[in-house]
C-alpha positions, 0 to 999 in steps of 0.5 A: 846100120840099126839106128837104136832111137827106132828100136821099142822099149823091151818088156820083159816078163819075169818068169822066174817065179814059174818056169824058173823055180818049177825045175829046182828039185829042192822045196823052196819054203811058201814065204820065200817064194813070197818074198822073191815075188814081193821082191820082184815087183820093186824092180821095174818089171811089169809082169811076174808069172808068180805060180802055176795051177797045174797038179803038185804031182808033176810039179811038185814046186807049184803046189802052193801057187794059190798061196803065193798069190794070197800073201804077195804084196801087189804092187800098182802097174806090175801084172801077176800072171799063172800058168793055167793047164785047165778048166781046174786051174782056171778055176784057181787062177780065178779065186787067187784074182790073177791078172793074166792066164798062160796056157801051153802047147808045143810045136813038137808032137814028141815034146807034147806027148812027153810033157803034157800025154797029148797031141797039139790039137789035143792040148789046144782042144783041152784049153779051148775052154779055158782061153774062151772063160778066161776071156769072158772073165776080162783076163788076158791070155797069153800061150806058150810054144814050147820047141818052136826051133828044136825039140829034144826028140825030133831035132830041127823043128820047122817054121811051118810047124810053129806057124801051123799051132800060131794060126790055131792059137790066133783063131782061139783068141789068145792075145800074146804068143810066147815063142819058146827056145824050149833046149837053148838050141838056137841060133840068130840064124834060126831066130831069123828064119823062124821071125820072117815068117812069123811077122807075116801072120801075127802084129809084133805087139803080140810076140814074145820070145822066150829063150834059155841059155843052153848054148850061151846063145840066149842074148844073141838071138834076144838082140837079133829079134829087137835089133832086126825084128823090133820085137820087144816082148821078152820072157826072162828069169832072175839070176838065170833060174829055169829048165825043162823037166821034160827037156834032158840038159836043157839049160834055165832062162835066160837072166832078166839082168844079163838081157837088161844089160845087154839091152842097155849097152846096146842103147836101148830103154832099159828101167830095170833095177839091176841092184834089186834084181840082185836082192831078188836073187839073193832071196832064194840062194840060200834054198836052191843048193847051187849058184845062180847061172847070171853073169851080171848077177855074180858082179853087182854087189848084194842089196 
């Protein structure tokens, strides 16, 4: 039996600012965006990816990150962290004072040359550089690894696929792994086989898992690795925003408030605001054209 005064506090990085908003189709105004990371940042979390510095021709929502990160009101113990493709976007990252980069790869060669028109080795080769500014500039880097269970084009990926781009990513330096369930596909069992492995090679301090709700299966195999694997690094989306616009069908992140939750009533040290995380939401409802996808969001009363 798990007894729950051993298990970590969970760290949840809020990507819905990013990963969440990337995929909704419908422009979302430059002060709310602002707004939804001002609000945010009150409550509880301690990272926010607030934008990305990639091209607005292929992601067309990201286009006024810089501004984003000009206007927001910085809170003192909350990181604000970008996605970063690029030398080009480093270059942004830098000028915007972001505290934390992001650069991504897949462990699916289909995936990488649907989402990004390279291979892995080409794609880790193109942010060789950026891992190694960023470092000299004191900025953390954490690296994202889209499909590391299926891909939407080969199926199944196996573990020693992921381990193979973890080993690369280790040696470039990166400091984080973030571990992504890209379609939602999932199960505990896979979470299981993929982690056994994993935390052979890398300190559990350094992975994150990320997962989207597809399948309904998000906070399952968020439970499974804090519960049995003591990993407390999870990335998650207010109201359950998110996507893939490389990924047919893929379902959003998993909500920042239903994995709280979950982790709440499961005995685990949980600080976030539940109320707030609700206003956060409410912010942006009005200018997505569709309900938000949490649970939890649908019954906590609006701030």
């Amino acid at each position: 039996m798990i007894d729950p005064t051993t298990l970590p506090e969970p760290r949840f990085v809020e990507v819905g600012a990013r990963d969440g908003l990337q995929n909704e189709h419908v422009p979302i105004p430059l002060e709310v965006k602002v707004a939804f990371v001002d609000a945010l940042s009150e409550t509880g979390v301690r990272e926010i990816e607030a934008g990305a510095f990639v091209s607005s021709k292929a992601v067309p929502q990201m286009g006024g990150s810089f501004e984003v990160f000009e206007n927001i009101r910085r809170k003192e113990g909350v990181k604000y962290s970008a996605l970063v493709p690029n030398e080009e976007g480093l270059e942004r990252a830098l000028e915007a004072e972001v505290d934390k980069i992001a650069v991504f790869t897949a462990a699916s060669e289909t995936f990488n040359q649907h989402n990004i028109n390279c291979s892995i080795a080409q794609s880790i080769e193109r942010f060789r550089p950026v891992v190694a500014r960023a470092k000299k500039a004191r900025l953390g880097v954490r690296a994202y690894i889209s499909t590391a269970f299926y891909c939407p084009y080969e199926g199944h990926v196996k573990p020693s696929a992921v381990l193979a781009v973890v080993d690369r990513l280790v040696a470039l330096g990166v400091d984080e792994l973030s571990i992504g369930d890209t379609i939602g596909r999932a199960a505990p069992f896979d979470v299981r086989v993929l982690l056994e492995s994993l935390l052979r090679r890398v300190r559990v301090e350094t992975v994150y898992m990320h997962f989207h709700d597809t399948y309904g299966m998000a906070v399952a195999n968020a439970l499974t690795a804090w519960g049995e694997y003591k990993v407390s690094g999870f990335d998650s989306s207010a109201g359950g925003l998110g996507g893939c616009p490389y990924a047919p069908g893929a379902g959003g992140n998993v909500a920042t408030e239903d994995l709280a939750f979950a982790f709440a009533a499961s005995h685990g040290r949980v600080t976030l605001d539940f109320a707030k995380l609700k206003a956060a939401t409410s912010l942006l409802e009005p200018h997505l054209g569709h309900a938000m996808p949490s649970h939890l969001g649908k019954l906590v009363p609006k701030a």
